[in-house]
C-alpha positions as CSV (number, residue, x, y, z in Angstrom):
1,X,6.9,47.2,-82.2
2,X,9.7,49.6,-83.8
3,X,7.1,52.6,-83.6
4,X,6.4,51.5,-79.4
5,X,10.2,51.5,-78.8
6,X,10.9,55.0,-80.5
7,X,7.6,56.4,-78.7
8,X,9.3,55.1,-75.8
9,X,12.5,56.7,-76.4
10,X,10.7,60.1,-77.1
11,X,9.0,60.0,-73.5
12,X,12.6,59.2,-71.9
13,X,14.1,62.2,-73.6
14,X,11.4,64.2,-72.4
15,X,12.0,63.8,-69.2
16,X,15.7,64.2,-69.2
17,X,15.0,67.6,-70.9
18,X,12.4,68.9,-68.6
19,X,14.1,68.0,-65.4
20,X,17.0,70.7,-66.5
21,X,13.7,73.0,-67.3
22,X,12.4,72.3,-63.8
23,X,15.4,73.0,-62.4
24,X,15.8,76.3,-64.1
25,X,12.1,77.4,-63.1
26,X,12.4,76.6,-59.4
27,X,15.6,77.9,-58.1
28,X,17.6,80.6,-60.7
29,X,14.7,83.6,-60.6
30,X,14.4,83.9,-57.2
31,X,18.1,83.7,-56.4
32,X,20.3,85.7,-58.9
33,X,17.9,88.0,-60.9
34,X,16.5,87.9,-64.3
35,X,19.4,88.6,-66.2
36,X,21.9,86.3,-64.4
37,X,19.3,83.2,-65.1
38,X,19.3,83.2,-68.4
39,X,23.1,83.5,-68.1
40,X,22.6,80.4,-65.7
41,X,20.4,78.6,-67.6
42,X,22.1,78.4,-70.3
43,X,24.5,76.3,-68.4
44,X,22.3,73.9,-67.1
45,X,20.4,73.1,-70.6
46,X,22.7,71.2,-72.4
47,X,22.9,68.4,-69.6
48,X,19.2,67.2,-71.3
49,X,20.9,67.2,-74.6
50,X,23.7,65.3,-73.6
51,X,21.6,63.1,-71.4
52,X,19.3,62.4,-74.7
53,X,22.4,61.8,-77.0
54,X,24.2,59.4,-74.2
55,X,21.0,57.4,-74.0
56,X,20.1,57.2,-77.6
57,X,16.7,58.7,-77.2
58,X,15.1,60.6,-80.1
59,X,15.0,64.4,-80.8
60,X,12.4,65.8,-83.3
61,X,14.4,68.7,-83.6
62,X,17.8,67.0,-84.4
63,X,16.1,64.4,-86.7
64,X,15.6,67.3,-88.7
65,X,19.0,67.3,-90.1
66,X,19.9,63.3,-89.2
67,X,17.0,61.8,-91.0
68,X,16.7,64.1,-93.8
69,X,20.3,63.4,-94.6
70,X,19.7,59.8,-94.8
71,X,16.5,60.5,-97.2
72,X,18.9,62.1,-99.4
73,X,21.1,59.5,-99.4
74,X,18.4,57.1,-100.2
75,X,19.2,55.2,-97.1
76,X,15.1,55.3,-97.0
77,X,12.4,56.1,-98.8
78,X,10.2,58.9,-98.3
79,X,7.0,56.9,-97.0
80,X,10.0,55.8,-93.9
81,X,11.3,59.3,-93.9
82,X,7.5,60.5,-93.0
83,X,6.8,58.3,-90.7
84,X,9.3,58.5,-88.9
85,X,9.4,62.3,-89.0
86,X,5.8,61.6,-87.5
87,X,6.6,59.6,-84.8
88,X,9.6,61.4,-83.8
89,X,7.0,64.3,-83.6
90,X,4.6,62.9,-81.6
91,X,6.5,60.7,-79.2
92,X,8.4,64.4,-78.1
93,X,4.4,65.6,-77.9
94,X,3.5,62.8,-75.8
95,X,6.1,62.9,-73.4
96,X,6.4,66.6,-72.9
97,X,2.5,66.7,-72.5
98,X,2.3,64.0,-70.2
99,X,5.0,65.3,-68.2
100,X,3.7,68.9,-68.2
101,X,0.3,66.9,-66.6
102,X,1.3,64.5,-64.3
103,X,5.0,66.0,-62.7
104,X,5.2,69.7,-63.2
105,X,0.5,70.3,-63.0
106,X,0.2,67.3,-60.5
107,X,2.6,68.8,-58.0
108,X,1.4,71.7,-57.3
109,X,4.5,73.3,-58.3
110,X,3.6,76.4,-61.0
111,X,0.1,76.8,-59.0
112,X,-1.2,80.0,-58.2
113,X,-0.4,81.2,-55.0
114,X,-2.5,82.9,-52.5
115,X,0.6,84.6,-50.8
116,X,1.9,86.9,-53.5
117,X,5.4,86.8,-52.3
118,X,5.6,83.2,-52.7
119,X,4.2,83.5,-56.6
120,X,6.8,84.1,-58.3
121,X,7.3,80.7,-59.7
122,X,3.9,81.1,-61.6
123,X,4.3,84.4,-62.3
124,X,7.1,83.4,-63.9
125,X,5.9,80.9,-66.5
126,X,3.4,82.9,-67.3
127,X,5.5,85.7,-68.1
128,X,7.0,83.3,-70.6
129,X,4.1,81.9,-72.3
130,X,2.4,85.5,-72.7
131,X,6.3,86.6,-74.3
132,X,5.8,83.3,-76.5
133,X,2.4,83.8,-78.3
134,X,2.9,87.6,-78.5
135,X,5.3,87.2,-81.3
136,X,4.0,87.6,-85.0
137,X,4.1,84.0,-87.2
138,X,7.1,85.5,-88.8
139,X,9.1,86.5,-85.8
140,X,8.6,83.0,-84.3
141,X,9.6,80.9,-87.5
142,X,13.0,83.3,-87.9
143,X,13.4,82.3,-84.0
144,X,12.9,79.2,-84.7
145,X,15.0,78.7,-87.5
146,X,17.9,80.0,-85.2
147,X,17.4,77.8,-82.8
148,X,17.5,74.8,-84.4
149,X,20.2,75.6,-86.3
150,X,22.1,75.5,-83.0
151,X,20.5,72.3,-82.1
152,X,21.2,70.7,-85.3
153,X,24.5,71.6,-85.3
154,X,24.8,69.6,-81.5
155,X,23.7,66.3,-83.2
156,X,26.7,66.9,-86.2
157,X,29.4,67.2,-83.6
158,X,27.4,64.4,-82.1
159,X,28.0,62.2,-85.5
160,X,31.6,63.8,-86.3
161,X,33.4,64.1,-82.8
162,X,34.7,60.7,-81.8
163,X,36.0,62.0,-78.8
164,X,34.2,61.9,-75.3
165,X,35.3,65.1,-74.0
166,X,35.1,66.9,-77.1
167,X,31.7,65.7,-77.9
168,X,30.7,67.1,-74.3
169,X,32.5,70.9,-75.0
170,X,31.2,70.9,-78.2
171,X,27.8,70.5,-78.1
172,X,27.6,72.0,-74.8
173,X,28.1,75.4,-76.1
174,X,26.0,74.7,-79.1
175,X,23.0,74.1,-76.8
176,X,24.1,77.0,-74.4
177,X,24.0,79.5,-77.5
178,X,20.5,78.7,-78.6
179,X,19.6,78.6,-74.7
180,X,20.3,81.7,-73.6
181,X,19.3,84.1,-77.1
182,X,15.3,83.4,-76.7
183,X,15.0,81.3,-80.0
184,X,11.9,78.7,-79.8
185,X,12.2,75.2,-79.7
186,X,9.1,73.1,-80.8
187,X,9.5,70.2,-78.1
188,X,10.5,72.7,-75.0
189,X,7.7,75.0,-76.4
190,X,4.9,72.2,-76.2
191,X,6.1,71.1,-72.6
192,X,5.9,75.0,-71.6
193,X,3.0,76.0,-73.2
194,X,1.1,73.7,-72.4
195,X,2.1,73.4,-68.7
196,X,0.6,77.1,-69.1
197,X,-2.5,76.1,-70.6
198,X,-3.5,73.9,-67.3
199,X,-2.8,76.7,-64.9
200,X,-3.3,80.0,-66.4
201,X,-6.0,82.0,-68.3
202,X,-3.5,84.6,-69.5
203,X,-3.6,82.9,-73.0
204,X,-5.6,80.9,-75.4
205,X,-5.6,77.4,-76.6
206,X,-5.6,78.9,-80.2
207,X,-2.8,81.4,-79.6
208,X,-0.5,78.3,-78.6
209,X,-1.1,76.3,-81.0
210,X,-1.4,78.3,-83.9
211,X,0.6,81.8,-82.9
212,X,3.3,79.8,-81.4
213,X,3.5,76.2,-82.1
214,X,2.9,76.0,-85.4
215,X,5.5,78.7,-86.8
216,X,8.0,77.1,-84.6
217,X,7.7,73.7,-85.9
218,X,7.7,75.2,-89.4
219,X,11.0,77.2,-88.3
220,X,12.6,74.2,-86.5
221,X,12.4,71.7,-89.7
222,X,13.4,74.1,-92.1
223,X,16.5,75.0,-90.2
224,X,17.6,71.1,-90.1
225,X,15.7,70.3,-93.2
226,X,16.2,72.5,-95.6
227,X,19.1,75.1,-94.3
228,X,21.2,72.7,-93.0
229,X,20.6,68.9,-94.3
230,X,20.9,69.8,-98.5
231,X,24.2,72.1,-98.3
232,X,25.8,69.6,-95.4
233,X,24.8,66.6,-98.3
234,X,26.1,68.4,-101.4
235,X,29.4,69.4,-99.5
236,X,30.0,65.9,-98.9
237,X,28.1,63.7,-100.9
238,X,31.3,62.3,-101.9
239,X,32.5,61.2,-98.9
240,X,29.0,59.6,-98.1
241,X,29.7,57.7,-101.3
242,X,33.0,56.6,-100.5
243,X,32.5,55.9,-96.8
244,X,29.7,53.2,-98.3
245,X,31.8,51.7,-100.5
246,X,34.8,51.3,-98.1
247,X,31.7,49.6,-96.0
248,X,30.7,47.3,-98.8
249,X,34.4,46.2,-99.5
250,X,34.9,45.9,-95.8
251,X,31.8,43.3,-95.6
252,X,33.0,41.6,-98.7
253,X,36.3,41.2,-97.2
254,X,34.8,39.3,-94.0
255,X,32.6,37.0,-95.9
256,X,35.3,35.7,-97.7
257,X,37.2,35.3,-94.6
């Protein structure tokens, strides 16, 4: 039942993140240029982060750092660690898919069009997708390394900032930073991808996956995993330590009570 509710939390985060994404594909091009749409865009991604932390849905890419702090805390072992790793992974998979399919394919929105002038929103994605798999499985784990360093670093002002209104200014210009520099994400990626997949035959199912996808999810984790998670732990393993005693003493306190 615990693996249904965070699959269902995955597919509600996916569509608060893709409804920023739509937004950006439909209206920014065609009004204010290239240039001045990424500038714009990165304003208008952070909204799906904030509207995934505000709702407690769950973010493969954030887990990175959150659970694999708790592993080395030994809040959980690493069969739990895994598997929820796992199901993180492919609840994000599920939802973006699905909603690539059903919203984004089913509406006829990114569809060629027969009147050239009015292409430009395909055109557009599939400018993007052929940009994505042309990098080399180097370039696009270093991207995505930087990327989630960005994102990972949301979710600890997240867990640090108390603070409603600096929770919102920090993390929005966290998100904005990754946004706007081109670094590749592994759950917007899938949702883009494979949105391009179902309407174009500019690239390949194996360039996606393997040229693309796979580096970046190799990127993403060790950014929260590895670059992040152990040097964040070692800084501060002492005040994990003490924070959990002063918890234990707190809980002794109220039995006796």
């Amino acid at each position: 039942m615990c693996h249904c509710f965070v699959l269902l939390l995955n597919n509600i985060r996916m569509c608060y993140h893709f409804t920023g994404g739509l937004f950006y594909y439909h209206k920014l091009r065609e009004y204010v240029g290239i240039s001045m749409s990424a500038f714009v865009y990165g304003f208008t991604f952070p909204i799906a982060f904030l509207c995934i932390i505000c709702t407690g849905s769950d973010l493969f890419t954030g887990n990175t750092l959150a659970v694999t702090t708790a592993l080395l805390q030994k809040k959980l072992g690493l069969l739990c660690y895994m598997r929820v790793m796992c199901i993180s992974l492919v609840g994000n998979y599920i939802g973006a898919v699905a909603f690539a399919f059903f919203v984004s394919y089913g509406s006829g929105a990114f569809s060629i069009n027969t009147d050239t002038s009015k292409n430009h929103i395909f055109q557009f994605l599939n400018d993007i997708a052929i940009k994505k798999v042309s990098h080399s499985f180097i370039e696009c784990i270093c991207l995505a390394i930087g990327c989630n360093i960005f994102v990972c670093l949301a979710v600890y002002f997240v867990l640090s900032i108390k603070d409603g209104s600096g929770l919102v200014f920090s993390v929005f210009f966290a998100v904005y930073a990754f946004a706007i520099a081109g670094y590749e994400h592994i759950i917007a990626n899938i949702y883009t991808l494979n949105l391009a997949l179902m309407i174009s035959n500019d690239i390949s199912f194996t360039q996606v996956y393997f040229k693309n996808l796979l580096p970046t999810l190799i990127g993403n984790y060790i950014a929260g995993g590895l670059v992040l998670a152990f040097p964040l732990f070692f800084i501060y393993r002492s005040c994990y330590y003490d924070y959990d005693k002063m918890n234990d003493e707190l809980n002794t306190v109220v039995l006796k009570t």
